[in-house]
VOLOVEX-475021 format. One line per 5 residues: their letters; for each residue x, y, z of C-alpha. Coordinates in Angstrom, 3 decimals. Last residue first. Example, Ala and Ser with C-alpha at 12.3 -4.5 7.8 and 13.67 -1.06 7.14 Angstrom:
// residues 2
SA> 13.670:-1.060:7.140 ~ 12.300:-4.500:7.800
//
This chain:
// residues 245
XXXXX> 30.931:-13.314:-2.287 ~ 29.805:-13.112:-5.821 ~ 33.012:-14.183:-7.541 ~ 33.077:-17.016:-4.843 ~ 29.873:-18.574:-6.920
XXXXX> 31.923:-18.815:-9.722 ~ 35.310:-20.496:-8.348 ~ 33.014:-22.781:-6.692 ~ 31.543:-24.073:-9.951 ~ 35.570:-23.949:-11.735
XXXXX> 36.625:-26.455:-8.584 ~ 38.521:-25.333:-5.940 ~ 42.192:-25.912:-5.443 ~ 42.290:-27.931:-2.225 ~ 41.084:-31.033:-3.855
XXXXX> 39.618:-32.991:-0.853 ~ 40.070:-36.095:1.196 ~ 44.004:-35.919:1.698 ~ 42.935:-32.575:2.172 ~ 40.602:-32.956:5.038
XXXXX> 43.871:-34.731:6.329 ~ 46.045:-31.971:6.212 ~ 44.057:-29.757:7.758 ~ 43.045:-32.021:10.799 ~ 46.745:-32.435:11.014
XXXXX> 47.552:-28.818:11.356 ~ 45.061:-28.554:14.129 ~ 46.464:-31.623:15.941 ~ 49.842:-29.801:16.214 ~ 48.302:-27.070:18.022
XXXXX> 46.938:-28.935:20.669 ~ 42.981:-27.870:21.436 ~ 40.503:-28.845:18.802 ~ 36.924:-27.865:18.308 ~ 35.633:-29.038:14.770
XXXXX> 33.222:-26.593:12.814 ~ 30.922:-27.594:9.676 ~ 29.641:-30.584:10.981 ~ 26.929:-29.131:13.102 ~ 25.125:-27.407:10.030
XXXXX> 24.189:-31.530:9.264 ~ 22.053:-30.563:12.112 ~ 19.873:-28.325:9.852 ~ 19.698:-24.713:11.361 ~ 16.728:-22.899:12.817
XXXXX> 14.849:-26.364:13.562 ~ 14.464:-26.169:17.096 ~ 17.054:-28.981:18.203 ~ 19.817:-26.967:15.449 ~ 19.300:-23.320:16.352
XXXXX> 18.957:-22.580:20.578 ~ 20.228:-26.788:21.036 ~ 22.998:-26.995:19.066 ~ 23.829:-23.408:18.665 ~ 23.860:-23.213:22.602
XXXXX> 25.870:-26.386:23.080 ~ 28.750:-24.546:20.046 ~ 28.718:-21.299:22.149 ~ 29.189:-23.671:25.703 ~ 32.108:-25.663:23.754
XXXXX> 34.122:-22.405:22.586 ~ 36.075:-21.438:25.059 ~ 36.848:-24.497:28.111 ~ 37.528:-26.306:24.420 ~ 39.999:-24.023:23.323
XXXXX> 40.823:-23.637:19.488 ~ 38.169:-23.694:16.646 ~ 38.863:-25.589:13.315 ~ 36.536:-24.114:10.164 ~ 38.263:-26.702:7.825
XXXXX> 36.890:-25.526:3.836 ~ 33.696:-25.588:2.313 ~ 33.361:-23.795:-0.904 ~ 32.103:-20.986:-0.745 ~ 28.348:-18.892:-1.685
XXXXX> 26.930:-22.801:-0.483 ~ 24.231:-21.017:2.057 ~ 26.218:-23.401:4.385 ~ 29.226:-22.139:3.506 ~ 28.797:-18.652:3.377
XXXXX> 26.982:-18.507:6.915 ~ 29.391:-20.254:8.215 ~ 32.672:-17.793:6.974 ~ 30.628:-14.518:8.018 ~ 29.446:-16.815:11.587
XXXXX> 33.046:-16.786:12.414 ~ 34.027:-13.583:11.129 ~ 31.451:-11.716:13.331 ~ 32.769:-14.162:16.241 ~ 35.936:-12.681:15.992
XXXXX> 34.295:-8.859:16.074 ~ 32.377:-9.386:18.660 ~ 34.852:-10.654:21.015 ~ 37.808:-13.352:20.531 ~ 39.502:-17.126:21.466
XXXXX> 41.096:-18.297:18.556 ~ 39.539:-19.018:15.404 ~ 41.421:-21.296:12.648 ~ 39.980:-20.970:9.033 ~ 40.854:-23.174:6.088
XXXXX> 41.644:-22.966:2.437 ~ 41.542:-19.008:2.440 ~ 42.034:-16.940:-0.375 ~ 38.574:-15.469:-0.898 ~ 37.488:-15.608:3.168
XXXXX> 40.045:-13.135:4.537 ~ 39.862:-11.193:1.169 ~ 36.332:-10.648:1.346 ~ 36.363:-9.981:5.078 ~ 38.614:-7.069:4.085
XXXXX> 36.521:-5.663:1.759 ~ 33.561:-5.197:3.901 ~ 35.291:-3.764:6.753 ~ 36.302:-0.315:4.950 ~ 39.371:1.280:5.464
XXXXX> 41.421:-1.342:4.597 ~ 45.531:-1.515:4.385 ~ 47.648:-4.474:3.361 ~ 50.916:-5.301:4.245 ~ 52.810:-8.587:2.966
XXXXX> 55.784:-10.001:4.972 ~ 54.046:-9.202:7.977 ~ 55.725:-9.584:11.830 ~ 55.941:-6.050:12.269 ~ 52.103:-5.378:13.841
XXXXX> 49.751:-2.660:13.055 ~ 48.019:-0.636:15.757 ~ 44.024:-1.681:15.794 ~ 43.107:-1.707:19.280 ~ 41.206:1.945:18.894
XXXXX> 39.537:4.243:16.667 ~ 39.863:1.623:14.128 ~ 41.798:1.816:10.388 ~ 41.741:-1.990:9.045 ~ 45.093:-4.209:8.563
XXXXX> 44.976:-7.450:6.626 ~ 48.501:-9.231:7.680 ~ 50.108:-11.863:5.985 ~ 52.721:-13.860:6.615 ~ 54.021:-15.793:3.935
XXXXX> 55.706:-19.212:4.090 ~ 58.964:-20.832:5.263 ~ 58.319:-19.733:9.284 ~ 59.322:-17.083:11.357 ~ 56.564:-15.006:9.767
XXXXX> 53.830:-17.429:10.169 ~ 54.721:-17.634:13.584 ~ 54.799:-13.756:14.438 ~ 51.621:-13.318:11.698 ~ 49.487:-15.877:13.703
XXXXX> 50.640:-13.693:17.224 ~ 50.241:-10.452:16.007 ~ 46.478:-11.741:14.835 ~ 46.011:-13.131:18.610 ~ 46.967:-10.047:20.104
XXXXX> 47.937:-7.209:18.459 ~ 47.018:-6.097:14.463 ~ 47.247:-7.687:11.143 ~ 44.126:-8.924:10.368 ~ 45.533:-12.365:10.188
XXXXX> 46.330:-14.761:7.079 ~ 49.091:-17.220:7.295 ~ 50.480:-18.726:4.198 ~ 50.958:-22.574:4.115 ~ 53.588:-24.648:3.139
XXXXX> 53.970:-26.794:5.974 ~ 56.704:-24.523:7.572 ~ 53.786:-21.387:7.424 ~ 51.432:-24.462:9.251 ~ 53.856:-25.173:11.752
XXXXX> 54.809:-21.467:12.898 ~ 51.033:-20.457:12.797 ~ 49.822:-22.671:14.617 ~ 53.141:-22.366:17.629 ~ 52.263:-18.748:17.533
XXXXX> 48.752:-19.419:17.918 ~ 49.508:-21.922:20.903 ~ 51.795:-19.091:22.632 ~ 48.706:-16.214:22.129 ~ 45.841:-19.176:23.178
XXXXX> 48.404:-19.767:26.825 ~ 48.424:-15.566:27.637 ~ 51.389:-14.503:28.432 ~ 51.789:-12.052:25.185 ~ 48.554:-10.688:25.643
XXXXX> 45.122:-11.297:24.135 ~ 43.002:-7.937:23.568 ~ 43.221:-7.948:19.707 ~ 40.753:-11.303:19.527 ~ 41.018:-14.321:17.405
XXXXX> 40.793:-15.007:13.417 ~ 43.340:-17.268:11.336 ~ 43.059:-17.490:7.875 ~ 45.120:-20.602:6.211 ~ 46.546:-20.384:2.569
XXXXX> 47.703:-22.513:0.042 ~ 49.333:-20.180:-3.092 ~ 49.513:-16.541:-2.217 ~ 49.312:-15.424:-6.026 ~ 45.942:-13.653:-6.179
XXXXX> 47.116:-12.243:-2.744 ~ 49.175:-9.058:-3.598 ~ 47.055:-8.025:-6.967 ~ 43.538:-9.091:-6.015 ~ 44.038:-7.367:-2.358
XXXXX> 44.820:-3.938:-4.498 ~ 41.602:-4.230:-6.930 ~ 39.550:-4.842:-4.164 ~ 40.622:-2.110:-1.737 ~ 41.045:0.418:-5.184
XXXXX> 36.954:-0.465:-5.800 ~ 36.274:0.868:-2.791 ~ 38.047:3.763:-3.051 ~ 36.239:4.247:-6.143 ~ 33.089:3.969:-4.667
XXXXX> 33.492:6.868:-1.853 ~ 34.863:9.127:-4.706 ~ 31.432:8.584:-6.304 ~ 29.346:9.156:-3.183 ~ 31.511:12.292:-2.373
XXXXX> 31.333:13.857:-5.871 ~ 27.393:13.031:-5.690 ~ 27.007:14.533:-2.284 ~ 28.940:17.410:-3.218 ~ 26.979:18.043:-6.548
XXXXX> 23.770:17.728:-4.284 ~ 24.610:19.889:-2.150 ~ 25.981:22.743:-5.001 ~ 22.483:21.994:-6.404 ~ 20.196:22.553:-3.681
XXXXX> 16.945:21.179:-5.152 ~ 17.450:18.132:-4.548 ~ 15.797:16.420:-7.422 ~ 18.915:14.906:-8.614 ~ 19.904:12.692:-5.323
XXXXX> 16.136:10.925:-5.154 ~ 14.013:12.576:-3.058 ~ 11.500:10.174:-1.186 ~ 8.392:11.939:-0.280 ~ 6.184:9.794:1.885
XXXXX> 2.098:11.448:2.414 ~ 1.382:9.410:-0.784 ~ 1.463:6.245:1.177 ~ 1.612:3.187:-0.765 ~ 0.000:0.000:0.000
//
């Protein structure tokens, strides 16, 4: 039912023309900056080979037991052949780029602009720069063969159900989603189970597509053998639907 009392302007039928020049100069610069955070994450990570995207939280110190095991990760899967993937700040994401980075492989770091937490670490052997959130969850999930997720706030557990929600809607191929810390992560998984799965909001086959595991050395081998089982470059169907991420 329409209302006729609504007035929706669109952008040329303001009537304030230096306004809406400004606005459209803004809007337009706005897009192309965009498409520059695309075009630039194509160029450095096309390449990257096998990669592994680790999430976790910025506020995890050095002495903390999940920032040790994620350096440990991240050391043995860079000397497996695998490039590390972190958003490139403190805490757990310092920590996957320090192993990576002492490792054979590539360390990577994603870096966003933030008010706070975000400072950039030194442990990156390629740099990128984001201003816009968007983008760099595209990248995190576009070059990724497998996701690791460390202990984390809002914003890891943003990325976690970002890379589910892809998978099971089939917009990605399905890839290791391997969480670490049991004492973490088994009262969130309980609560999907029964809050989503026992009333229907999620099929239970959903279940299956996290694993919780706690010694470092077991997550690499749950990598490699989903491999063993799996092509790891994707096929030409899932290369299409990740064009539309």
């Amino acid at each position: 039912m329409n209302d006729s009392r609504k007035r929706i302007l669109k952008l040329r039928q303001i009537a304030d023309k230096d306004k809406a020049t400004t606005l459209k100069a803004r809007e337009s610069w706005h897009m192309f900056t965009i498409m520059a955070e695309f075009i630039e994450s194509t160029e450095r990570l096309s390449a990257l080979g096998p990669a592994v995207t680790i999430f976790g939280s910025a506020r995890i110190s050095h002495d903390n037991p999940y920032y040790q095991d994620c350096v440990d990760v991240a050391k043995r899967l860079s000397d497996e052949g695998f490039a590390v993937i972190s958003g490139g700040g403190p805490g757990i994401m310092e920590a996957a780029n320090r192993g990576a980075f002492d490792g054979a492989s590539a360390s990577v770091g994603l870096n966003i602009e933030l008010p706070h937490e975000q400072k950039t670490n030194p442990w990156q052997n390629i740099s990128l720069n984001f201003r816009h959130f968007f983008a760099r969850k595209v990248s995190f999930v576009k070059y990724a063969d497998a996701y690791v997720i460390f202990p984390g706030g809002f914003g890891t557990l943003d990325e976690l159900m970002e890379v589910l929600t892809l998978m099971q809607t089939g917009k990605t191929k399905r890839i290791p989603v391997i969480l670490v810390g049991t004492s973490f992560w088994q009262g969130f998984l309980d609560w999907i189970r029964m809050q989503m799965a026992d009333k229907a909001l999620i099929e239970d086959k959903d279940l299956n597509l996290v694993q919780i595991i706690d010694e470092p050395a077991n997550v690499v081998d749950a990598i490699f053998a989903f491999y063993e089982a799996h092509d790891i470059e994707p096929s030409e169907e899932e290369r299409q639907r990740m064009l539309y991420l």
